[in-house]
N, C-alpha and C positions, 0 to 999 in steps of 0.2 A: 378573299371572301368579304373581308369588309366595305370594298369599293360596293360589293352584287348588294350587299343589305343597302348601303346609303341608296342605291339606285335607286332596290323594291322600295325602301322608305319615300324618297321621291317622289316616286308613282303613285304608290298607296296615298300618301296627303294631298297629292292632287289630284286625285279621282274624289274622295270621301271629303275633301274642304273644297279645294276650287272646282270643280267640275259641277260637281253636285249644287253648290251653291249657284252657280252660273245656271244651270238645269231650272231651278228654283225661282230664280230672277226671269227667267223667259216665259213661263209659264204661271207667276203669279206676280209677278212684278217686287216680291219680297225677294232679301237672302236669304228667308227662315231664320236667322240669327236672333237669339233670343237674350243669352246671355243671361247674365247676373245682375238681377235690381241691388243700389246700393242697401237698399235696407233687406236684403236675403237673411233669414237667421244663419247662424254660424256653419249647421252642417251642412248646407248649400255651397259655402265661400269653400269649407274643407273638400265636400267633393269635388269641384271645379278645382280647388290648388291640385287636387293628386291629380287628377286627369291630366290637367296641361301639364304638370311634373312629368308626367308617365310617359306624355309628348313628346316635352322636351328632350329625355331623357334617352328618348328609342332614337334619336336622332343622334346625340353626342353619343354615345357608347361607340356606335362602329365608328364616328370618328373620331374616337380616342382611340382607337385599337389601329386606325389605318397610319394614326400619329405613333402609334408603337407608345402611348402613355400609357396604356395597360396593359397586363399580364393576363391571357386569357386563364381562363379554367379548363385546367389541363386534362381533367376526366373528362369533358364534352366537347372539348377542342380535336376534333377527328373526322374527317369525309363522310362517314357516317352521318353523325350527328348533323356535320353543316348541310348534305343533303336531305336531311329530314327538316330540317330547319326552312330551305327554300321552296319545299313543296308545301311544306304548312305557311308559307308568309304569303306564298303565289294564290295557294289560295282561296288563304282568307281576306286577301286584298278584294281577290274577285268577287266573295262573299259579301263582303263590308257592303261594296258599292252596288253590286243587286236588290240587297237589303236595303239602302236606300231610296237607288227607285221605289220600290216596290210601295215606299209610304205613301207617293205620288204628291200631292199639293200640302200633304199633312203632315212633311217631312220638317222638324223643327232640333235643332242643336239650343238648348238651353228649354226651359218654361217660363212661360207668362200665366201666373195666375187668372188676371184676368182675360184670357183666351182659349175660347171652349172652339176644338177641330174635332171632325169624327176621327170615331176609334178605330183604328186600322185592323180588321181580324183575317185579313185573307193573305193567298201565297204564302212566302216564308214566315208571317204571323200565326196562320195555322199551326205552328210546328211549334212554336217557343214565341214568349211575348214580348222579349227581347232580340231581335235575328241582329239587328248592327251589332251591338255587344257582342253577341255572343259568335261572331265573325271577328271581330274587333280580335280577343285575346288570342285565339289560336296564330292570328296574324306579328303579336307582338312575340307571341312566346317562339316563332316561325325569325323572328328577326335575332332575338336571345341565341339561340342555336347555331344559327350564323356566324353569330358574331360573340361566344360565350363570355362573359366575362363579369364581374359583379355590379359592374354598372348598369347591364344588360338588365339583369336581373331587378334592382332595384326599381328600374325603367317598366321593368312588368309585374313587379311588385305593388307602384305607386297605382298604373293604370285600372288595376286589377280592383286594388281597395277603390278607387274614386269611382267605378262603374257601379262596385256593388252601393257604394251611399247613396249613389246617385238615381239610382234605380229604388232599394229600398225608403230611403228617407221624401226623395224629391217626387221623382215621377209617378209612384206606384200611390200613393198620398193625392196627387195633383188628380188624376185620372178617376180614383173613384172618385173624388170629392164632387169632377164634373160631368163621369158618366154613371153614378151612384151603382144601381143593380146590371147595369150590361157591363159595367167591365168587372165586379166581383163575378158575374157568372163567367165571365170571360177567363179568370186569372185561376176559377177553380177548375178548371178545365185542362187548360196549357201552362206547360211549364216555363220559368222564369226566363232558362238562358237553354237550359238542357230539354228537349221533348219529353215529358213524363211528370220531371222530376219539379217543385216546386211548386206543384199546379197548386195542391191543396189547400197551403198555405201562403199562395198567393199576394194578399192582402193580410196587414197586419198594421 
């Protein structure tokens, strides 16, 4: 089972990094890579450290576990579990990388303050204001289950805190700032990650 996660992990970051970014470069001539200015205030560096942690992390787990350097977790270590495990990784891989289409030209991994793109509200935006994210965790917690172990878990620990910083502190801040009252009506509308759920309190 550890070999099936390295694979879906394989897949999964070359459809959602290389694919996608190659998609990006043909049709605007950018990678969308935005990245980190060195003068980011702190909770920007924190959310981007846990992200790529959470990266890195989903990647070494199963192969520490295929190296037999760890002990799974023997409650979720079971056919069971690991088949729920690969139909949740399968797919929210396929989710991840629909969700990004779907941004089309306004598809961006990091923020530049000074760059104002229209606000995406349609297709899987409809639904939740976040669709990558929130494709993103069912896919890691999809890789956890696979491959249990507390590596795993830390792995979906890290990713999990840096989406929500990332989201609350960076992007949800960046967005009204430059789409002021269409994305506050936007964010009271639809929810964060979940359909429903965060709409109200969208913005803060």
């Amino acid at each position: 089972m550890a070999a099936a996660a390295l694979t879906l992990y394989a897949v999964w970051f070359g459809l959602a990094f290389g694919v996608r970014i190659a998609v990006q470069v043909r049709r605007t001539g950018s990678t969308g890579v935005r990245g980190l200015p060195l003068d980011a205030p702190p909770i920007e560096w924190l959310a981007g450290a846990l992200f790529l942690c959470g990266l890195v992390a989903g990647a070494v787990a199963p192969l520490l576990a295929l190296l037999d350097a760890v002990e799974p977790i023997s409650a979720l270590d079971g056919p069971v579990v690991h088949a729920i495990g690969v139909v949740l990784a399968t797919v929210g891989i396929v989710l991840t990388f629909l969700a990004q289409l779907a941004m089309g030209d306004e598809w961006r991994i990091g923020v530049d303050p000074q760059e104002r793109t229209r606000l995406v509200t349609e297709g899987p935006f409809e639904l939740v204001r976040n669709p990558i994210y929130s494709a993103m965790i069912p896919t890691v917690v999809g890789f956890a289950l696979m491959v249990p172990s507390v590596a795993a878990l830390l792995a979906l620990f890290a990713l999990a805190i840096g989406l929500e910083l990332q989201v609350r502190r960076v992007e949800e801040p960046y967005l009204l700032r430059t789409h002021g009252d269409e994305y506050a009506d936007y964010a009271a509308r639809v929810g964060r990650f979940v359909p429903g759920i965060g709409a109200s309190h969208g913005v803060r």
